[in-house]
N, C-alpha and C positions, 0 to 999 in steps of 0.2 A: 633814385629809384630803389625800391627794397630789393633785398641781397638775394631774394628767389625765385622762381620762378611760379607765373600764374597756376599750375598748376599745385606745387609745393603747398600752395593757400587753399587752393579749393578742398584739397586731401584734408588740411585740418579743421576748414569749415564742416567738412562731413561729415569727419570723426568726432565733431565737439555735436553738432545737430544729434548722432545718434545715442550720444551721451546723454544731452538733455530730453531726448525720447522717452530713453532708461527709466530717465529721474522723472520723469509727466512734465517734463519745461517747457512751455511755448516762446517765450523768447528770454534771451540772457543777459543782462548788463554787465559787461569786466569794466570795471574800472581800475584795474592792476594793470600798471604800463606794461609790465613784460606779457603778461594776457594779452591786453590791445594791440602791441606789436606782433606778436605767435599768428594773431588773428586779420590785422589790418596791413601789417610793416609799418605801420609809422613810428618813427619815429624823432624824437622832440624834447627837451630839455623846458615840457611844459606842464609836466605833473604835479608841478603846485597849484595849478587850476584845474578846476573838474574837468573833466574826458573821459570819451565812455567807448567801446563799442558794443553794438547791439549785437546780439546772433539773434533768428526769428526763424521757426521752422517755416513763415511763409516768404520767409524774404532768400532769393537767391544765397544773395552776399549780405554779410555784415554792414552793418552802417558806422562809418565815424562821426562821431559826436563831441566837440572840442570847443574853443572859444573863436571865435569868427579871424582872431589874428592869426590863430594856426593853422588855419586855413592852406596858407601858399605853403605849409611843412608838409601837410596832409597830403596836399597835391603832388608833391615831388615825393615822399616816399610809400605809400597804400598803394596798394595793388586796384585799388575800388577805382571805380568811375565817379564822376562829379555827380549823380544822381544820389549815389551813396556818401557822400559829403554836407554835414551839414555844421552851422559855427551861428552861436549865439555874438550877441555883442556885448560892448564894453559893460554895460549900465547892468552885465546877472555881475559882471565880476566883482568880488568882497562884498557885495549887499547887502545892506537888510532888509528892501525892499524884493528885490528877486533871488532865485536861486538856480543855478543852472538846472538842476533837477526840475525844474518847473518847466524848462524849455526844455531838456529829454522829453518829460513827459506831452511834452507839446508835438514832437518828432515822433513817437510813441502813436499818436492819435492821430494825427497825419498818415498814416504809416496802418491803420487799420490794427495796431497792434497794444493795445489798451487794454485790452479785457484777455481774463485766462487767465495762467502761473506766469508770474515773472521771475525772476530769479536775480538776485542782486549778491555781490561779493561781499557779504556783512563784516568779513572779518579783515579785510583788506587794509591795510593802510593809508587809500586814498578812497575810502569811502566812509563819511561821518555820519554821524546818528544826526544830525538834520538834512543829511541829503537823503537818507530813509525815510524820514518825518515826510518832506517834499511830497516823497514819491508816493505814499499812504495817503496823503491828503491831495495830489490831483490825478489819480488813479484810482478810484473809488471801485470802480468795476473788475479792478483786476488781483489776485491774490500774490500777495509778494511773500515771497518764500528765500532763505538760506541758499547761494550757491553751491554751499559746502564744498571750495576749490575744485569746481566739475574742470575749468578749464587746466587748470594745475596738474590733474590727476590725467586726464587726457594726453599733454602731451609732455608727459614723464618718460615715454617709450619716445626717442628721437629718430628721425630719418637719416638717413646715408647721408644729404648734403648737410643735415645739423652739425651730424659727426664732423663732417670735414671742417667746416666754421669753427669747431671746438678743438680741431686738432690746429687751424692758426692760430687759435688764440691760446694754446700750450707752448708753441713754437716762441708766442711771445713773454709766456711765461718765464721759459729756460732763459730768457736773457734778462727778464727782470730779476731772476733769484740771483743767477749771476752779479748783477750788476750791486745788488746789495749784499752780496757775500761780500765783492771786492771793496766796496765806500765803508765798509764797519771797519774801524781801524782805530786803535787808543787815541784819543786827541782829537777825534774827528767828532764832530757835532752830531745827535742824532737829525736834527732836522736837515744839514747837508744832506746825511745819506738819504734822507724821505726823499730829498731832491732829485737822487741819482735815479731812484724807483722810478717816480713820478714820468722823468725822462725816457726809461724803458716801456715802458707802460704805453709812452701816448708814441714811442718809435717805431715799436714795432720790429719789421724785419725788413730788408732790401726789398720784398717784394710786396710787402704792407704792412698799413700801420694799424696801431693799435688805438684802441676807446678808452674812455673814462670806466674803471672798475665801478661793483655795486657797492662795495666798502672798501673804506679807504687805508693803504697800509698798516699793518698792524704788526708793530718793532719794537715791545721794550723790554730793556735792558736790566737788567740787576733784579732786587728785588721786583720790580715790578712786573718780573717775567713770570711769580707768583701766580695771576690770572690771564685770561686771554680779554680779549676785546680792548687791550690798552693802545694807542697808536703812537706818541714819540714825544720829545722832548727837545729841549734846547741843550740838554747838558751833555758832554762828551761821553763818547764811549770809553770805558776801562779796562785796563787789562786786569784780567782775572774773574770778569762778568760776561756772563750768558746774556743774549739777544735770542728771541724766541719771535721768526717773522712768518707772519703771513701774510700771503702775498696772492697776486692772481694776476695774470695775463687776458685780457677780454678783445672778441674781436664782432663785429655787429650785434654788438652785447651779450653774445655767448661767452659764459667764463671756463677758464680752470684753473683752479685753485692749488695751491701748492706752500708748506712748510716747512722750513728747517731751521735749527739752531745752533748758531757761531757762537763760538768759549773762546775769547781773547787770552792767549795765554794755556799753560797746560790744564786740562781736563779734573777736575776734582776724581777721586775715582766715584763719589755715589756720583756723579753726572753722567762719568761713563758708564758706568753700571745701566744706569737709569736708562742711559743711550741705547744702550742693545737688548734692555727688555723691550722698550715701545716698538725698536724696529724689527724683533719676534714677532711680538702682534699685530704689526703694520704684516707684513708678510703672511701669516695664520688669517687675517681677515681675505687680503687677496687672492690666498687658496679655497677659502671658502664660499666664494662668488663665484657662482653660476648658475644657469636659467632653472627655474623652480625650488630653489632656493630661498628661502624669505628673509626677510631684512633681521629679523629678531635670531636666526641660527648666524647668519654674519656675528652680531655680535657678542654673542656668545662663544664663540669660537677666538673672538679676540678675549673676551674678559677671562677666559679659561688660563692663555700666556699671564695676566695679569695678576692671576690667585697666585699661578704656581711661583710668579714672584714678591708675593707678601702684598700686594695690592688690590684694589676693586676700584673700576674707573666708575663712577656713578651719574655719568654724561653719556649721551651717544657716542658712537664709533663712526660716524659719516651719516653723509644726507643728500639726499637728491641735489644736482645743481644742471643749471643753464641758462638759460636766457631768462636775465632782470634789470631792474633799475634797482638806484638806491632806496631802501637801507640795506638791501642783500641778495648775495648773488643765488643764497639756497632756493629752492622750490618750495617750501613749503608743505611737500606732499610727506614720502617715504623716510623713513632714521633708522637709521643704525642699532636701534635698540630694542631692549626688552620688552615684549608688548607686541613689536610694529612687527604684522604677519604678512606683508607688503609679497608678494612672491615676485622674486627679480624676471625681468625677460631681458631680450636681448637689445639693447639698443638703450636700454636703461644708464644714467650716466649719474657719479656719487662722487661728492667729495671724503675722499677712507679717510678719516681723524682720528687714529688714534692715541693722542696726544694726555700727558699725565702732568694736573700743575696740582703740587704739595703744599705745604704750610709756607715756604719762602719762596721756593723757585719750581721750576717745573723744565719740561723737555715737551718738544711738537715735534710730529715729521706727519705730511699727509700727502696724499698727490691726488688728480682727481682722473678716476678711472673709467670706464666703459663695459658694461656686460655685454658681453659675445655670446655664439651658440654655444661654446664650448666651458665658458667659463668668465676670464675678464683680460683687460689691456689696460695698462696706465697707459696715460694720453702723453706725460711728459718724463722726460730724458734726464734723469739728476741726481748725481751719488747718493744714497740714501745716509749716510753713516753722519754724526754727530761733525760738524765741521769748525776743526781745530786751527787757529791761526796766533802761529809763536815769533 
């Protein structure tokens, strides 16, 4: 059964309807798991086949739309009634005879919902330029238009029970950073300690467990710690190299995200140097969050620490996060930087990175926080300072 309650759902079918009002959308297609989940609860390790849900300013409730075998997944976690369940069969899937999109558009027209704006996720990951094509050629009547992330941008302001789902799933963060501070040890395998993660992650706490994250550990060591997005190896850790992790805790696919970097051995001093400029700016960005506030004065307030240490970070300072599937736990919506005049509210939830990689090596620390009325709260509990182990 999904982790809200009926009414939790109706609240964001309402605010996503008034959204697509805004925009002139008569009905919506997300085909973004964490979309379809915000909107349906289902949830399903089935997004490598199309699935969609509808919103329709004439339809009550959204419709789920999936493959006929996810049917029985739909049933035990959506909020919907079996009326608003519908499931293609075997012979759209990999086809080149059929297209799921041909049966949307089949539920579409069923459904009295055919003609007017539609609105389709274009830029999505689980939506291809032939399942546009599809929908252009058996929708003749109706205008298909750009979602432009309406559902993303909607529910970037979270509710009180989100929070709480994001505050277990820090709970389970604190013990995954943990757990890979303690497994990085000279002569230990990187892929062991991915193991130790992997185990924190899906354990959880005594009182619950934890999910599969949107990306997968991210720990490497030596030079490699050079850039971000690397994840591990086979080859031992060393003393006298930095490990640069990031890590996340997830809990009914709400994340929070968290950083830090373990020096086997003593500290170089530019590492340490390095250490207590980004956690300057880690701190200057957190003072600088609060409601009306916009995303673009956040990070300028960090890149400010950064000049006055001989640096310019030329990457964002954080980014909206919450509830995703793979390939990312970010939202897609609000960033950290120059440009984005995003104005914070309260309930707004950021992964802060202000994290610096150099010519060889680099330094992370981030933790993923919460805008309040007053200002913000990290969600997780975890010394900040460069972690040295001799």
């Amino acid at each position: 059964m999904p982790p809200f309650d009926k009414r939790e759902y109706e609240s964001r079918v309402r605010r996503t309807k008034a959204a697509m009002a805004e925009a002139d959308i008569d009905t919506l297609i997300s085909t973004s798991p964490g979309n379809m989940n915000w909107l349906t609860g289902y949830d399903g390790w089935s997004f490598y086949v199309h699935q969609m849900a509808v919103t329709a300013q004439k339809l009550d409730r959204p419709l789920w739309i999936g493959r006929g075998l996810d049917l029985a997944g739909a049933r035990l976690t959506c909020w919907l009634g079996e009326a608003e369940l519908e499931g293609y069969s075997d012979d759209y899937l990999q086809s080149k005879e059929n297209h799921p999109m041909a049966f949307c558009a089949e539920m579409l027209r069923a459904h009295g919902l055919d003609r007017g704006r539609i609105a389709v996720e274009m830029d999505d990951w689980y939506f291809t330029g032939l399942a546009l094509d599809t929908l252009r050629r058996e929708l003749p009547n109706a205008e298909i238009v750009d979602a432009e992330f309406l559902v993303d941008w909607v529910r970037i302001v979270k509710s009180p029970a989100e929070i709480a789902v994001m505050e277990e799933a820090s709970r389970i963060a604190e013990r995954v950073m943990q757990a890979a501070i303690d497994a990085i040890r000279p002569g230990v395998r990187q892929c062991d300690a991915v193991a130790e993660v992997y185990a924190a992650q899906m354990r959880g706490t005594e009182k619950f467990g934890g999910d599969y994250p949107a990306c997968a550990p991210a720990m490497p060591m030596g030079e490699m710690a050079a850039a971000p997005h690397f994840t591990w190896t086979d080859a031992p850790f060393e003393t006298g190299s930095a490990t640069n992790m990031e890590l996340a805790g997830c809990r009914h696919r709400y994340h929070s995200a968290i950083c830090r970097t373990v020096q086997l051995g003593p500290a170089p001093a530019k590492l340490a140097d390095l250490a207590k400029l980004v956690g300057e700016a880690f701190e200057a960005s957190l003072d600088a969050i609060e409601p009306g506030v916009t995303c673009e004065a956040v990070a300028e307030a960090c890149q400010a620490v950064f000049r006055r240490g001989g640096h310019e970070k030329p990457t964002r300072m954080g980014y909206a996060i919450g509830l995703n599937y793979p390939p990312d736990w970010g939202e897609r919506t609000a960033s950290m930087r120059a440009g984005d005049r995003t104005v914070l509210k309260p309930g707004m939830a950021f992964h802060v990175i202000p994290a610096l990689w150099l010519d060889d090596w680099g330094y992370i620390l981030s933790e993923t926080v919460v805008v309040t009325e007053t200002g913000c709260r990290s969600l997780v509990e975890c010394p900040r300072e460069l972690v040295v182990k001799t």
